[in-house]
N, C-alpha and C positions, 0 to 999 in steps of 0.2 A: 502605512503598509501598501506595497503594489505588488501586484500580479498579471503575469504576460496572459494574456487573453487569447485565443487562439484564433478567432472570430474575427478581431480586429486587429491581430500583428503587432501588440503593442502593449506596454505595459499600462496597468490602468489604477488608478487610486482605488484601495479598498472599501466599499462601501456597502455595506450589508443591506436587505429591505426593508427587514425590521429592527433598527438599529443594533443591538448587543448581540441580537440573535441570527444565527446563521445556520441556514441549511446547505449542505452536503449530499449530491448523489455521485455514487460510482460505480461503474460497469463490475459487476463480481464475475467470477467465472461462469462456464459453461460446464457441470459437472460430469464427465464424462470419464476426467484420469485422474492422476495424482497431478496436483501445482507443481508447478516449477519455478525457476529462479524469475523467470518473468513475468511470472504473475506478483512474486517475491519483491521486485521491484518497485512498480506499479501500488500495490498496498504495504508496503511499508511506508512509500513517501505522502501517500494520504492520510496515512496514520500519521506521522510526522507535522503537517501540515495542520490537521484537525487536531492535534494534542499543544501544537503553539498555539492555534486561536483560545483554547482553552485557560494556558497559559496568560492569555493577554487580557481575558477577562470577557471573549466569549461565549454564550451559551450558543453550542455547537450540536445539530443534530445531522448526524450521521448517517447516513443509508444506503445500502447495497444492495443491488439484486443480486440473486441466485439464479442463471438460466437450469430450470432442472426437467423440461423439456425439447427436445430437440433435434434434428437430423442425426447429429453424430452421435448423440446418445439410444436412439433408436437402435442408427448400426450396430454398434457395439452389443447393445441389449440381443438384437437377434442373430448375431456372431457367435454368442455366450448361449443363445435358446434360453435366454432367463428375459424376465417382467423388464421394461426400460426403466420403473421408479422404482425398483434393484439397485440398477447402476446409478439412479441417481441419489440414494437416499444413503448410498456406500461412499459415493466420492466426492457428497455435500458436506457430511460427517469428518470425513477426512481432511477435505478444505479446512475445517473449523480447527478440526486438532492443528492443523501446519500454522494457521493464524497466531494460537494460541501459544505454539510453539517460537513464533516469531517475537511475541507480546503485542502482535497485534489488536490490542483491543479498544483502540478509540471507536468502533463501528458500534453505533445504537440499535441498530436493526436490520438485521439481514432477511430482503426478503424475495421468497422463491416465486417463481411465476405463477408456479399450477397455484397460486394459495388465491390471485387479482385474476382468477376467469371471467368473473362478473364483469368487473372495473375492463377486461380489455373488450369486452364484448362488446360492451356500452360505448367508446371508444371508439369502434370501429363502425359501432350504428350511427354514431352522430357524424362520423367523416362521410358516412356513403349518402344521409340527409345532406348533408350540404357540398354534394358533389363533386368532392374531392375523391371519392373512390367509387368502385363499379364490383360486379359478380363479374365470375365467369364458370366454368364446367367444373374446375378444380379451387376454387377459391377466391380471399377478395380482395383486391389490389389498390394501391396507393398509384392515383394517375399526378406523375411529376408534371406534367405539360398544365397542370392546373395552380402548381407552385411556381412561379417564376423563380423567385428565389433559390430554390432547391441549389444545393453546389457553393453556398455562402462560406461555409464553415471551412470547406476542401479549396475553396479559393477557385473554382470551376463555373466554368459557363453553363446554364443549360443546353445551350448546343451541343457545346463539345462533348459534355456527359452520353448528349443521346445519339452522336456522331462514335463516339468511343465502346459504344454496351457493345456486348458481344451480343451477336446471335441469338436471340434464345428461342428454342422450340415450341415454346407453348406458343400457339396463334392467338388467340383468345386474348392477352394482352397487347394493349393500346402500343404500350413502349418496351421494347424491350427490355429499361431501367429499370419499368415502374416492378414495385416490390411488394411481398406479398402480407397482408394483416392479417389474413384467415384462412389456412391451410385445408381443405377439405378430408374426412377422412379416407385414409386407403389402409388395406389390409394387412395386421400385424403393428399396427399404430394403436399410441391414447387419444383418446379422444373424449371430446366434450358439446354436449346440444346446442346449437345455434339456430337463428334466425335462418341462416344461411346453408345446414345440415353441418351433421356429425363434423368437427374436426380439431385441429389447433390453433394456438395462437403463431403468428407468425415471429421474426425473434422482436422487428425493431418495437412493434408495439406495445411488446412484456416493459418497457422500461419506461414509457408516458403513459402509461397507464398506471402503475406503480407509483411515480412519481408525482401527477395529478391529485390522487389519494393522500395522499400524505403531506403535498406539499402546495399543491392548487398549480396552477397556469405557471406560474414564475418561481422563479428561486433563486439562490446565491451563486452555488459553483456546484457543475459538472464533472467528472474527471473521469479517466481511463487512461490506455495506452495508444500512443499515439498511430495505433495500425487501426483503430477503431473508428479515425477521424472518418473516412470513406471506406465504408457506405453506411455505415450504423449508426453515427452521431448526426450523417447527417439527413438522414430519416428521419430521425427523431424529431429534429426541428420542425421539418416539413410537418408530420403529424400534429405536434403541439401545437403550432402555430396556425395553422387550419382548421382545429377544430375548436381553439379558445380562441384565436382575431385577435391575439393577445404577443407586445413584438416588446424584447424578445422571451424566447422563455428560459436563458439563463443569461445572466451576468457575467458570469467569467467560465470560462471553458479552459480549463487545465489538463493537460496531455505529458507522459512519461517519455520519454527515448526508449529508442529500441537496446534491448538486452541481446549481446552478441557473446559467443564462448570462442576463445581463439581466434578471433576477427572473422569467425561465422555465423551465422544464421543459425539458432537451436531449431532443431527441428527431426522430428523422428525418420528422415529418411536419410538425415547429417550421419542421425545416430547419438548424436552428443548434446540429446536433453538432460538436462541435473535438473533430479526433482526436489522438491523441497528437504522431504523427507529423509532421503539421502543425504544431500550436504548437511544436514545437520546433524548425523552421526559421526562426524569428521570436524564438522565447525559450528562452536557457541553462537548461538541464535543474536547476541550483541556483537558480536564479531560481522557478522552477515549483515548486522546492519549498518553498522560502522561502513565496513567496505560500499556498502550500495549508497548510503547518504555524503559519501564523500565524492561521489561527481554532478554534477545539477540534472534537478530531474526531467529537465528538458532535452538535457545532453545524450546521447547514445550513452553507454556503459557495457566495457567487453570485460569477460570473466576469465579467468585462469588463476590454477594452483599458485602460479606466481604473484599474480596483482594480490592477492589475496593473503598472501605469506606477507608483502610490501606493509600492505594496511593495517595488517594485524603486529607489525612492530611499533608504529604510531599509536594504536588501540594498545597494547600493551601497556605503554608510557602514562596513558591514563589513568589505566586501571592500579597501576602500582604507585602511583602519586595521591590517589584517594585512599587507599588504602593506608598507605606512610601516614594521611593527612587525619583521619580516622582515629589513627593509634599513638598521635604526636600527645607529649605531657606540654600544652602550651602556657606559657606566660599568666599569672594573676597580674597586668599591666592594661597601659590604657592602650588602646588599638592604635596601630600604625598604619596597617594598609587595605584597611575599609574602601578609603575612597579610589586607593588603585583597584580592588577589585571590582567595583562600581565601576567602573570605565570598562574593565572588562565584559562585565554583564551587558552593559550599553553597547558596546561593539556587537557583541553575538546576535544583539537584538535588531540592530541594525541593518546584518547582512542576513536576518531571518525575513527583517521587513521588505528585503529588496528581492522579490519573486523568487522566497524561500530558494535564498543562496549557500544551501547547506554545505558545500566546501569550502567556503569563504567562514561560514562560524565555525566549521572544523578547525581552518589556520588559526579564530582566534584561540577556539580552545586550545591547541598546543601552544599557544603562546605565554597563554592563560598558565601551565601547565609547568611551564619553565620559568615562569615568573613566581611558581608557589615552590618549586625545589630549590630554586635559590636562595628562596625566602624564608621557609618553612620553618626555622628552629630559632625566628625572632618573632614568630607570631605569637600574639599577645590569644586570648581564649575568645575575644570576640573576633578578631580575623581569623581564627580559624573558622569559628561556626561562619562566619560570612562567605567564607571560603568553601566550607563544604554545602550550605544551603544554594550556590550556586553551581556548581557543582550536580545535585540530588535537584536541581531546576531543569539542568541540561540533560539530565539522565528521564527526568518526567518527560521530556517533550519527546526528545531521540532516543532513547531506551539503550542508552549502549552500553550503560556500566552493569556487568554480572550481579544476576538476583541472590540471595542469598535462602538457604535451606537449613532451618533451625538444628533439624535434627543432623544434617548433615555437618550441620558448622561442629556441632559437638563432637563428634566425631576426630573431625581434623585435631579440634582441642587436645582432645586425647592425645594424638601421634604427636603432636607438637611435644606436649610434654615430656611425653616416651623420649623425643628427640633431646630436649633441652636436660633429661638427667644420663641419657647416651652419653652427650657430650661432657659434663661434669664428671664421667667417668672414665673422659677419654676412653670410648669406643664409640672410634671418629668413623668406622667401616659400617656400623649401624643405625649410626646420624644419619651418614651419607645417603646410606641404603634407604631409606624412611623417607628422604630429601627425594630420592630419585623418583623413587615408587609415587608420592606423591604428583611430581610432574608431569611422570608420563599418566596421570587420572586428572590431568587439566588443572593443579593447585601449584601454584609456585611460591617457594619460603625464601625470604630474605632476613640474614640475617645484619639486626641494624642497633645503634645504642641504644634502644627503648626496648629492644628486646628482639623476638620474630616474629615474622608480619606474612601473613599469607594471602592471598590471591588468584582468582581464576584467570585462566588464560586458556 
């Protein structure tokens, strides 16, 4: 397996620290509002990601911060005249439902900042012992001019970085660049005791410090979205690597493409952010994913009702070929097409191995796809189970085939049959009816010679 490294421009052989076992961090959000498609993006393909190494037979541990203190969340808090750990404990919550909703749930541990005060405190004493960082009137600062490196990750010079900073007002620091670990308190803020007096953590240190704890100096892989690369990832580094002397402190650095709506920028001043939430009263949570893991997730990816209609007719063709495949009376014979479908699997694995080229295992899945409808009514009982266990493999990793709800499914049972003595009585206007009503509630029935076969869509 290789993975394009961000650090080094290049794809790099897989190689874990501690062999079988791998660790996992990734930037969670900042909880201030509801998620969006972008953040949708971003943590599905990690989930993706972390559910094939699972797949392959690593033990994968997971980990995500939660920013749940922070400027914007301040604002917001004193906008509203309500507590900031209000708004943060309302739209961390919320996070978790959108996840849940996605089936996001390869993450091991989600963990919030205010929870590592200690761990960032300590952190920020050992960078200022070993004079990497300083006080000032308002807080304590990471001096870059002591990191030559700094700008590694962004491909930047430190010149240019300190030729480039804008302005900034505070006198008090050395560089304009340099960035802040300890935010001192001011009025209408949380805060917390310091060495240093009252105040907060600053953002980039919530996440080496979190990370340290859990995982020590070094680890596997990194990830976020790639608007994170500068200035937050590459903070990071400089802290880690400063205050452990320890190079580097990850392995592989994995970054998402920017998520665009209409060949624009989402963005609240666009006007045309879609939140999670939203689109998925309109679109199945496998649909969503389907569409987001069918361009690489290095690649941009632009949204619209249109691309979105596109994908979901390819996604369609899936979900109704498992399902046919599910409710097929196969053959008591000896198997025929075990070893084509083996090829198949090895294909998917392939373009999973080659820097999780998840559009490329989409083509083979439709291929895969057209190769069992063709097939499907000479399959012997073990090609189908080989068939569908591949199948309920690619749905483990990418989640794209609709869940299924017991009590719900009973339900359909019901209408079905309603429908099936409709028809015996010819009253074709009540089938129909029952056919309709069902589709437009997301279930579509086909009728085929094993009988009627239904389906989310």
């Amino acid at each position: 397996m290789k993975l394009y490294d961000t650090l080094n421009r290049e794809k790099k052989e897989f190689k874990p620290i501690y062999g079988k076992r791998v660790n996992i961090f990734v930037c969670g959000p900042t909880v201030y509002d509801y998620s969006h498609i972008g953040h949708a993006r971003t943590y599905i393909f990690f989930d993706t990601f972390s559910e094939y190494l699972r797949y392959k037979g690593y033990e994968v541990f997971y980990l995500q911060n939660i920013t749940d203190v922070d400027d914007k969340i301040i604002k917001k808090a004193n906008d509203l005249g309500v507590d900031p750990f209000e708004i943060s404990k309302k739209y961390y919550n919320e996070y978790i439902q959108d996840m849940l909703k996605l089936r996001v749930n390869g993450v091991n541990l989600y963990a919030p900042a205010t929870f590592y005060i200690n761990e960032i405190i300590d952190q920020v004493k050992r960078l200022l012992e070993k004079g990497y960082a300083y006080v000032t009137n308002d807080g304590v600062y990471f001096d870059i001019s002591k990191f030559p490196e700094y700008g590694k990750l962004s491909h930047q010079s430190l010149d240019s970085i300190k030729a480039g900073a804008r302005v900034d007002i505070n006198e008090n620091k050395k560089n304009p660049a340099d960035f802040a670990l300890w935010k001192k308190r001011k009025e209408g803020e949380p805060f917390w005791p310091s060495p240093w007096g009252d105040g907060r953590p600053g953002w980039h240190i919530e996440d080496t410090a979190i990370t340290e704890f859990h995982f020590g100096p070094q680890y596997d892989v990194h990830g976020g979205g790639s608007d994170l690369i500068f200035p937050h990832h590459e903070c990071e580094i400089a802290q880690m690597e400063s205050v452990s002397g320890k190079k580097p402190m990850v392995n592989y650095w994995l970054h998402t493409g920017l998520l665009t709506v209409r060949q624009e920028r989402m963005g609240k001043s666009m006007g045309n952010v879609i939140n999670i939430r939203e689109i998925l009263k309109e679109v199945r949570p496998e649909l969503l994913r389907f569409f987001l893991l069918s361009s690489h997730y290095r690649s941009p990816v632009d949204y619209s009702p249109e691309s979105l209609d596109l994908a979901k007719q390819s996604w369609e063709k899936i979900v109704i070929s498992h399902s046919k495949l599910k409710s097929l009376n196969a053959k008591e014979s000896e198997p025929v097409f075990v070893a084509e479908i083996n090829r198949f699997r090895k294909e998917f694995e392939n373009a999973m191995d080659d820097d999780m080229n998840t559009p490329l295992a989409i083509s083979v899945i439709q291929s895969f796809i057209a190769f069992v409808n063709k097939n499907m009514e000479k399959f012997s009982n073990l090609d189908k189970e080989s068939a569908l266990t591949f199948l309920e493999d690619i749905d483990r990793i990418m989640k794209i085939l609709p869940r299924n709800d017991s009590s719900v499914e009973k339900f359909i049972e019901i209408l079905l049959d309603t429908r099936k003595l409709t028809k015996e009585k010819k009253l074709f206007e009540i089938s129909d009816y029952i056919r309709l009503k069902l589709r437009e509630n997301g279930i579509a029935v086909e009728d085929t010679s094993e009988g009627q076969i239904w389906y989310r869509i």
